[in-house]
N, CA, C and O atoms as a GROMACS GRO file, in nm:
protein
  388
    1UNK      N    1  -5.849   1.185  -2.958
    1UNK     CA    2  -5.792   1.301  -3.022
    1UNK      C    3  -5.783   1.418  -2.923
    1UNK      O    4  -5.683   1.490  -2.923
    2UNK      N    5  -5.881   1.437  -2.843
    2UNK     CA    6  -5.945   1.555  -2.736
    2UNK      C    7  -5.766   1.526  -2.644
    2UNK      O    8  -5.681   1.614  -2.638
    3UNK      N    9  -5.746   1.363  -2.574
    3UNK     CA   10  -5.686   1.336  -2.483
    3UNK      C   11  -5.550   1.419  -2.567
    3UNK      O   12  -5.509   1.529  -2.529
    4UNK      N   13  -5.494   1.347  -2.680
    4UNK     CA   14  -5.379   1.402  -2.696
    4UNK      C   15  -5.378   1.512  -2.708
    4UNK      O   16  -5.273   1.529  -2.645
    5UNK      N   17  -5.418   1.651  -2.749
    5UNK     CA   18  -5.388   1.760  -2.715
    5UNK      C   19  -5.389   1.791  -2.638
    5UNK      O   20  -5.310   1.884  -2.622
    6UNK      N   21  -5.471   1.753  -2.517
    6UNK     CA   22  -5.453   1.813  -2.412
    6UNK      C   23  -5.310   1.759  -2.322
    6UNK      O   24  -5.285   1.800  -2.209
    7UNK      N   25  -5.239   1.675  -2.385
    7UNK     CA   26  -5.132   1.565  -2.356
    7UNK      C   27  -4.981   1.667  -2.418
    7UNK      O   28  -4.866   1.660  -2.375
    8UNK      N   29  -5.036   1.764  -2.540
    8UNK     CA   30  -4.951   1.776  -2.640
    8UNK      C   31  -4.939   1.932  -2.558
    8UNK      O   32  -4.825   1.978  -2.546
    9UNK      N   33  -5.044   2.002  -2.510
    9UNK     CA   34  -5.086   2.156  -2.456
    9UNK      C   35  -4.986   2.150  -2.336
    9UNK      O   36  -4.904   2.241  -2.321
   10UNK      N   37  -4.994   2.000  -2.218
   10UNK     CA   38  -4.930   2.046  -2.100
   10UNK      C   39  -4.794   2.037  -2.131
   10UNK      O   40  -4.703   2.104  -2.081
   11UNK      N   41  -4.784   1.938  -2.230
   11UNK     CA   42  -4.616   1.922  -2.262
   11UNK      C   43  -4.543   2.073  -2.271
   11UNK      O   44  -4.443   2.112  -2.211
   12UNK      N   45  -4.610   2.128  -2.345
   12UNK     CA   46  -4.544   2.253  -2.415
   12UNK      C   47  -4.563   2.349  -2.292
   12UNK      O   48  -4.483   2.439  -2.265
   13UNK      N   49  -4.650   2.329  -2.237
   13UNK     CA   50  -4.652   2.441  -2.100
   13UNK      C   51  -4.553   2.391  -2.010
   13UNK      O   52  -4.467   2.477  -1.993
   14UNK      N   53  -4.532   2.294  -1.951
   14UNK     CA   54  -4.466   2.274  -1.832
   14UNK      C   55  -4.291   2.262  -1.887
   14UNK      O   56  -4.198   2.302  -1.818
   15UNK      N   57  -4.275   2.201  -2.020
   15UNK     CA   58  -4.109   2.198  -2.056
   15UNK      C   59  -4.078   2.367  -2.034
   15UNK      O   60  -3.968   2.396  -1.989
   16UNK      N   61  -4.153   2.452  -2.057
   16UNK     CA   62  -4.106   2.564  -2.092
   16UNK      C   63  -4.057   2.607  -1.897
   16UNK      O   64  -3.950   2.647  -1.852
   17UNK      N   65  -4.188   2.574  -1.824
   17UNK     CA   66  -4.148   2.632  -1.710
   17UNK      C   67  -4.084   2.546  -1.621
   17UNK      O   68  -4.063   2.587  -1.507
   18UNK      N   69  -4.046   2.424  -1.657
   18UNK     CA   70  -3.932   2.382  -1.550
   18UNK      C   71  -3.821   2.385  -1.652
   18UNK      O   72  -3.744   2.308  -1.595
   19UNK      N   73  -3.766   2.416  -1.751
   19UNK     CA   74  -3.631   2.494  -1.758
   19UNK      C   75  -3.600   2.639  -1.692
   19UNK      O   76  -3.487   2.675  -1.661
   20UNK      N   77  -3.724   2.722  -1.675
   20UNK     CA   78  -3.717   2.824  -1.620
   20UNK      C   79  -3.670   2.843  -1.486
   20UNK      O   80  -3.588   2.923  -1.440
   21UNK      N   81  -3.755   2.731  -1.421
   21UNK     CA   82  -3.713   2.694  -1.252
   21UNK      C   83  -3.617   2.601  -1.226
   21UNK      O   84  -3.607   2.571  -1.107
   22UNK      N   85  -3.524   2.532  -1.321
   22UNK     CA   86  -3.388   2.442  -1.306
   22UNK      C   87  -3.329   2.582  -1.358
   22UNK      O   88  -3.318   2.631  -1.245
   23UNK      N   89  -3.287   2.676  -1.435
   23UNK     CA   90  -3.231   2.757  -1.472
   23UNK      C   91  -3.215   2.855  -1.345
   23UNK      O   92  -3.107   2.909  -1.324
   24UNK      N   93  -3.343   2.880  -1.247
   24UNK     CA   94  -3.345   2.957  -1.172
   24UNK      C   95  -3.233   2.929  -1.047
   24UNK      O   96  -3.134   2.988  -1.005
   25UNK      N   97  -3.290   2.830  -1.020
   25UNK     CA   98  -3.222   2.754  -0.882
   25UNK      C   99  -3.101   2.660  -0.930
   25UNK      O  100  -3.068   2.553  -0.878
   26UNK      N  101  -3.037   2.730  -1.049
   26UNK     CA  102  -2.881   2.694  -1.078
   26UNK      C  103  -2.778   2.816  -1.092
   26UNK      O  104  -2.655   2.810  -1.092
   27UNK      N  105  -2.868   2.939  -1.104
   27UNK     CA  106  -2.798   3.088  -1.077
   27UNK      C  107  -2.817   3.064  -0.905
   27UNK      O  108  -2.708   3.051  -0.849
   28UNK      N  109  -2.919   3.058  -0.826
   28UNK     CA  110  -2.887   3.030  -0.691
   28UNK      C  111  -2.786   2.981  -0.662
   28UNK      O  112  -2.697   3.048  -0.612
   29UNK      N  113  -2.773   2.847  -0.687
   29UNK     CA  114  -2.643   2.758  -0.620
   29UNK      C  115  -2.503   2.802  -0.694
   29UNK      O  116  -2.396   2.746  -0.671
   30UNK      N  117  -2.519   2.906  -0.783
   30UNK     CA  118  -2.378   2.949  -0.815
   30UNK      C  119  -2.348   3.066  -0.742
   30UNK      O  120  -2.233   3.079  -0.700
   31UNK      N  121  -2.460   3.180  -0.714
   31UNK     CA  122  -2.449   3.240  -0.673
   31UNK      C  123  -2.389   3.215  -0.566
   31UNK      O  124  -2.275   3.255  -0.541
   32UNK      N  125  -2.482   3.122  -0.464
   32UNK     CA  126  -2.384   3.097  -0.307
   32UNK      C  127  -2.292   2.994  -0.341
   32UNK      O  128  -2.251   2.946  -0.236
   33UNK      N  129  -2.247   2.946  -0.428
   33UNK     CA  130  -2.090   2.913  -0.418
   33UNK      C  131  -2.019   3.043  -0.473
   33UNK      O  132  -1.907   3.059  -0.424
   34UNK      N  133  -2.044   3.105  -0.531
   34UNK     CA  134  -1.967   3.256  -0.573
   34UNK      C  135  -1.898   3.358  -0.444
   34UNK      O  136  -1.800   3.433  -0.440
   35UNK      N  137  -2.005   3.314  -0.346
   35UNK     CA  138  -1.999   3.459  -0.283
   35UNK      C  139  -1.834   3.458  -0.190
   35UNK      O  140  -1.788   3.559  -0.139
   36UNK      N  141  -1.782   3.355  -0.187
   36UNK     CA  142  -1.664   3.360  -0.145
   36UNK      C  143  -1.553   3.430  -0.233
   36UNK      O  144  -1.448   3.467  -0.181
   37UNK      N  145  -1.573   3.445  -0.342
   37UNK     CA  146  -1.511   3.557  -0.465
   37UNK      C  147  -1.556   3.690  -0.409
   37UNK      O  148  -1.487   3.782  -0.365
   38UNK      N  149  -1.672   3.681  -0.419
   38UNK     CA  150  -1.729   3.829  -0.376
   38UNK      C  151  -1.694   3.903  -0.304
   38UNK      O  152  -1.682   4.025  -0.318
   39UNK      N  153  -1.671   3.834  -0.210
   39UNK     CA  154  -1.633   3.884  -0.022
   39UNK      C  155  -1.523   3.896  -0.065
   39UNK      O  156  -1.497   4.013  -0.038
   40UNK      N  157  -1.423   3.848  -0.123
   40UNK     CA  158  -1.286   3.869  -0.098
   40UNK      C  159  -1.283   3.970  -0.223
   40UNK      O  160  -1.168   4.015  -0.227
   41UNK      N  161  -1.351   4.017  -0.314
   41UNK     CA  162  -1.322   4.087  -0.421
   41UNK      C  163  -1.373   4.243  -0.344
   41UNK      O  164  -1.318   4.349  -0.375
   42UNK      N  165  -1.459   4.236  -0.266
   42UNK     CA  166  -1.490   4.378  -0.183
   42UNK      C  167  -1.404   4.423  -0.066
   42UNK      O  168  -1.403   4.542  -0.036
   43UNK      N  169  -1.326   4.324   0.009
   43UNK     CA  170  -1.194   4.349   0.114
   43UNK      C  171  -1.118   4.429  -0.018
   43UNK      O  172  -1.117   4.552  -0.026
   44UNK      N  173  -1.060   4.344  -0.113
   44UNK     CA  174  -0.925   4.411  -0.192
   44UNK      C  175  -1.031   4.587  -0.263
   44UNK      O  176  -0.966   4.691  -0.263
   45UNK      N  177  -1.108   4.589  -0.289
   45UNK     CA  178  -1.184   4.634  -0.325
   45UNK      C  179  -1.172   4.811  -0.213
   45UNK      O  180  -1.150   4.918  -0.269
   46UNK      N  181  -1.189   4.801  -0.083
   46UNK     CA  182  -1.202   4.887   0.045
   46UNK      C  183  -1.069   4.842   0.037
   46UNK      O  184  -1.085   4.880  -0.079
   47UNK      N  185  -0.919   4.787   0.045
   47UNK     CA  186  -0.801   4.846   0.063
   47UNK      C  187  -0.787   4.930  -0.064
   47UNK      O  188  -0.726   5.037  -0.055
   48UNK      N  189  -0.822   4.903  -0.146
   48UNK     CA  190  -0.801   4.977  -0.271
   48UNK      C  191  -0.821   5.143  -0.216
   48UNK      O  192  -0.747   5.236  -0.185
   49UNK      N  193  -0.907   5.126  -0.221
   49UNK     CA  194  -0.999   5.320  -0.143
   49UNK      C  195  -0.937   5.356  -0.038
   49UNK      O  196  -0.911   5.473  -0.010
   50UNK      N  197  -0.914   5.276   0.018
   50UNK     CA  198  -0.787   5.321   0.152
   50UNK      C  199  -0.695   5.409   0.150
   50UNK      O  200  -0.683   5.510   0.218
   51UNK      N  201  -0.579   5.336   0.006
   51UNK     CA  202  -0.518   5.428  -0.048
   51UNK      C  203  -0.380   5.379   0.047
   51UNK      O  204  -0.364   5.402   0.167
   52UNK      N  205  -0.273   5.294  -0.058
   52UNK     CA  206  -0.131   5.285  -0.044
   52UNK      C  207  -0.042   5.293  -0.112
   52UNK      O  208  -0.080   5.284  -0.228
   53UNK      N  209   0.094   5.308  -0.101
   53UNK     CA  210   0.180   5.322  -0.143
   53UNK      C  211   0.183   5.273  -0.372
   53UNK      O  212   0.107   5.191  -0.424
   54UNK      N  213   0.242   5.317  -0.413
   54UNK     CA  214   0.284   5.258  -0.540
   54UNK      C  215   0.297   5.137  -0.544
   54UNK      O  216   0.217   5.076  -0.615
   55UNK      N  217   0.387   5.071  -0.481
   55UNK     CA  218   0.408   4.905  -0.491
   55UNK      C  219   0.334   4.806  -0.430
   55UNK      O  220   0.351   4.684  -0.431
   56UNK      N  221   0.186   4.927  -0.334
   56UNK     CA  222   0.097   4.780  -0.272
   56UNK      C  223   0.005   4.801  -0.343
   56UNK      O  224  -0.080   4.713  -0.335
   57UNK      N  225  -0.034   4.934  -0.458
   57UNK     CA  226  -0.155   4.965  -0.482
   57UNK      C  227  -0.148   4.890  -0.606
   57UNK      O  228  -0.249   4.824  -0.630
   58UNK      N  229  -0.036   4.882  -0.708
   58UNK     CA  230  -0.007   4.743  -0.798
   58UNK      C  231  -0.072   4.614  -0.786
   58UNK      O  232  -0.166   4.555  -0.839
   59UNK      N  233   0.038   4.586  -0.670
   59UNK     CA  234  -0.018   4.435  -0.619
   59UNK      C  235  -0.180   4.434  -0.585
   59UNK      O  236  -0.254   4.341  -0.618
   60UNK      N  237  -0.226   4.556  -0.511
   60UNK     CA  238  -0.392   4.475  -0.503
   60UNK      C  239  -0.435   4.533  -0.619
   60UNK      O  240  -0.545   4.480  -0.632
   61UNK      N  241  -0.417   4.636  -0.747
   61UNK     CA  242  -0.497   4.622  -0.885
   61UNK      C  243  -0.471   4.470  -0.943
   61UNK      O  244  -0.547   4.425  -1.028
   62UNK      N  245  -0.343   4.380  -0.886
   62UNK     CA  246  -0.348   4.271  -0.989
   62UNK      C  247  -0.432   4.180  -0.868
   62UNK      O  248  -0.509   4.103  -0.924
   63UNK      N  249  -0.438   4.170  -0.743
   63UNK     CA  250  -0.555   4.074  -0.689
   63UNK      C  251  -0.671   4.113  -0.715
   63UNK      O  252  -0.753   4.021  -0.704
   64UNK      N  253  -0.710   4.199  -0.741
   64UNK     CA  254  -0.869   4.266  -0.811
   64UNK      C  255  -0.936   4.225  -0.937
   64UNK      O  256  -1.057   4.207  -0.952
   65UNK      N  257  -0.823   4.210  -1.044
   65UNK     CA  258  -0.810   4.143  -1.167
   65UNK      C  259  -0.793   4.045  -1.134
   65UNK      O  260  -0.875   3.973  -1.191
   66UNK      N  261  -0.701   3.962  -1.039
   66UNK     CA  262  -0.753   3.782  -1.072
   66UNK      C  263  -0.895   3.755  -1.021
   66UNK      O  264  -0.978   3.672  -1.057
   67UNK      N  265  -0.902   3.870  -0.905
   67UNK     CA  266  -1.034   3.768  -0.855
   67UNK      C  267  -1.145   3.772  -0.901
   67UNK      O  268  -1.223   3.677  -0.891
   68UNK      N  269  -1.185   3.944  -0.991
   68UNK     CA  270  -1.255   3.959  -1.028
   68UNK      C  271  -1.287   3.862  -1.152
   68UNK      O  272  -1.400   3.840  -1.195
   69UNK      N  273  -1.139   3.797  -1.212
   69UNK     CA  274  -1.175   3.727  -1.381
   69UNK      C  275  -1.241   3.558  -1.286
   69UNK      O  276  -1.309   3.486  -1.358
   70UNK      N  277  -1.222   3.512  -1.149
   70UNK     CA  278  -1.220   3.413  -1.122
   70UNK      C  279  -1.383   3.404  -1.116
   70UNK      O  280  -1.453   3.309  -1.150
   71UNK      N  281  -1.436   3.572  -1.046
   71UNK     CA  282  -1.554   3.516  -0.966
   71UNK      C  283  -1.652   3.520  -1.115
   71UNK      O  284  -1.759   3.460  -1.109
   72UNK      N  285  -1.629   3.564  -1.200
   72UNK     CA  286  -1.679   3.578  -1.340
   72UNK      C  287  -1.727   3.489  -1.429
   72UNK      O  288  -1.816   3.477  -1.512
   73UNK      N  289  -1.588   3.402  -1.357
   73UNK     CA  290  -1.637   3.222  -1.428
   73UNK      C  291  -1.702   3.167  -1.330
   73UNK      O  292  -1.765   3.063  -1.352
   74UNK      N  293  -1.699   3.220  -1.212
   74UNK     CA  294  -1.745   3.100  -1.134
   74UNK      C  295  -1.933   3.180  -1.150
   74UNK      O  296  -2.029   3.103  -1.144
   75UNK      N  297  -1.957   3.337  -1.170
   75UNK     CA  298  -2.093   3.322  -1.192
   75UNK      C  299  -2.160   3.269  -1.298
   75UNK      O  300  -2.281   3.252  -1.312
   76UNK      N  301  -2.052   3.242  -1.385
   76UNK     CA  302  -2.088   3.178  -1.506
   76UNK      C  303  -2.084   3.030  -1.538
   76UNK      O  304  -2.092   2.971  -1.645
   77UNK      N  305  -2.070   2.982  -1.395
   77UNK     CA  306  -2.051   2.850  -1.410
   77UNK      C  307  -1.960   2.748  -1.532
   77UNK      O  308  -2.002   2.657  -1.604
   78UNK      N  309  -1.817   2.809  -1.517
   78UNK     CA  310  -1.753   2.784  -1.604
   78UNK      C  311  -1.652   2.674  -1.486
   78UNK      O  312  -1.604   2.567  -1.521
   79UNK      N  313  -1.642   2.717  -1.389
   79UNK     CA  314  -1.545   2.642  -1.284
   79UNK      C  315  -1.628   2.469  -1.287
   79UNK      O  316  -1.742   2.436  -1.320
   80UNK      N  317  -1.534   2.405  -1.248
   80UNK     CA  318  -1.588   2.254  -1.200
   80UNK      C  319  -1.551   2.267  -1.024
   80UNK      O  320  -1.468   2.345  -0.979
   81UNK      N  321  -1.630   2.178  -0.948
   81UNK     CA  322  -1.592   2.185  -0.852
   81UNK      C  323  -1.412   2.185  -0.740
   81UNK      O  324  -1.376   2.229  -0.631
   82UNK      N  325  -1.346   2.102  -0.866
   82UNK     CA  326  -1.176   2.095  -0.828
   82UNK      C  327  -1.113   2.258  -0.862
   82UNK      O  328  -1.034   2.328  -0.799
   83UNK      N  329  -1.163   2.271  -0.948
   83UNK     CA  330  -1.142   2.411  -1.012
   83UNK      C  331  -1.188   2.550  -0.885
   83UNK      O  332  -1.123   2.651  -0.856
   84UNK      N  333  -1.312   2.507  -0.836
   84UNK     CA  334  -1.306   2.607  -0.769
   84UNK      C  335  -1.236   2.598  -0.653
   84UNK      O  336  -1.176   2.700  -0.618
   85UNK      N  337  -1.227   2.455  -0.551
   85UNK     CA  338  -1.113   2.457  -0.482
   85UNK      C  339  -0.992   2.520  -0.457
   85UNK      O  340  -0.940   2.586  -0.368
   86UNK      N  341  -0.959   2.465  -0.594
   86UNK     CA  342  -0.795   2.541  -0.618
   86UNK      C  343  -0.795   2.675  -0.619
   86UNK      O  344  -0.695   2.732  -0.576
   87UNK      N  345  -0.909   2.753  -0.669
   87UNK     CA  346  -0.900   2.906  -0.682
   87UNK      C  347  -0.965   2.953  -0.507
   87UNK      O  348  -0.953   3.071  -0.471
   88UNK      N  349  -1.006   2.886  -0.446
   88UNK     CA  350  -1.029   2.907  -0.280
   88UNK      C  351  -0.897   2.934  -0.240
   88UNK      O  352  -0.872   3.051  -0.212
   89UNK      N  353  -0.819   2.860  -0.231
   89UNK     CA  354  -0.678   2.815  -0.221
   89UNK      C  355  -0.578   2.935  -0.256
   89UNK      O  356  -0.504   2.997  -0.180
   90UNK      N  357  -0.600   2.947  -0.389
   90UNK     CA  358  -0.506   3.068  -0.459
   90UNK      C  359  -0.559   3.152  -0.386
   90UNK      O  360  -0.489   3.188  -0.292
   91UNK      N  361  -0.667   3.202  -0.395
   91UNK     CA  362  -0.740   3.315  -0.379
   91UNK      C  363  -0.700   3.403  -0.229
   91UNK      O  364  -0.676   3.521  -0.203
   92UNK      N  365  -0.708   3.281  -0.153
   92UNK     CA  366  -0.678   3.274   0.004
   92UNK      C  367  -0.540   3.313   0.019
   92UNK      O  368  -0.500   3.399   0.097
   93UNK      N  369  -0.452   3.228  -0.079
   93UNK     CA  370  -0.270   3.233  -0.008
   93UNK      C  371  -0.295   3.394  -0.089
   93UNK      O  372  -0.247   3.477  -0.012
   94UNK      N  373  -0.342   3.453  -0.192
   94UNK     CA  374  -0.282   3.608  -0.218
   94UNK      C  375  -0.320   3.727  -0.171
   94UNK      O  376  -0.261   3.834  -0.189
   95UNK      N  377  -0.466   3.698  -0.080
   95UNK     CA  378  -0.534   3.822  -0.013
   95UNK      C  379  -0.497   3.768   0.166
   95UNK      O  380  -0.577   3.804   0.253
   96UNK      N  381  -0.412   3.708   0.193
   96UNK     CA  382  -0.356   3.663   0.335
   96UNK      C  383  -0.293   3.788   0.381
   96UNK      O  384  -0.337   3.818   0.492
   97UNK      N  385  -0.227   3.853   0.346
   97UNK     CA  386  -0.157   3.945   0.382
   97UNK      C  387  -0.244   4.090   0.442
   97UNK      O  388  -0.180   4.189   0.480
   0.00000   0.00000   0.00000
């Protein structure tokens, strides 16, 4: 009787803290797959403050808004790995300039 509670005590202690530490070190690994959003959301970010014309300051409020809605899912782990590819890709051919 003694054995199983003490069987029933660690259960309940340790489920609790390794979801805590798989939870932890899965915001990590999104985080550093994120940060390529990031970086490119703080370039458009400093041309923004720069300060251009009407028809470029458009175009980078709408690269600010995609990238910002992209890196959003991707901290939220909503992207799959093909998914984030493709938005590397996009992301890349619209802040090239």
């Amino acid at each position: 009787m003694k054995h199983t509670l003490q069987l029933a005590f660690i259960r309940a202690l340790l489920l609790p803290l390794s979801m805590l530490l798989f939870s932890a070190n899965s915001y990590a690994f999104s985080k550093q797959q994120c940060q390529y959003f990031d970086n490119k959301l703080d370039q458009v970010r400093s041309k923004l403050r720069y300060g251009y014309g009407p028809k470029e300051g458009e175009r980078l409020k709408y690269q600010e808004k995609q990238i910002k809605r992209v890196w959003w899912l991707c901290i939220n782990n909503k992207l799959d790995n093909k998914q984030l590819k493709q938005w590397k890709k996009k992301v890349n051919r619209m802040t090239k300039s």
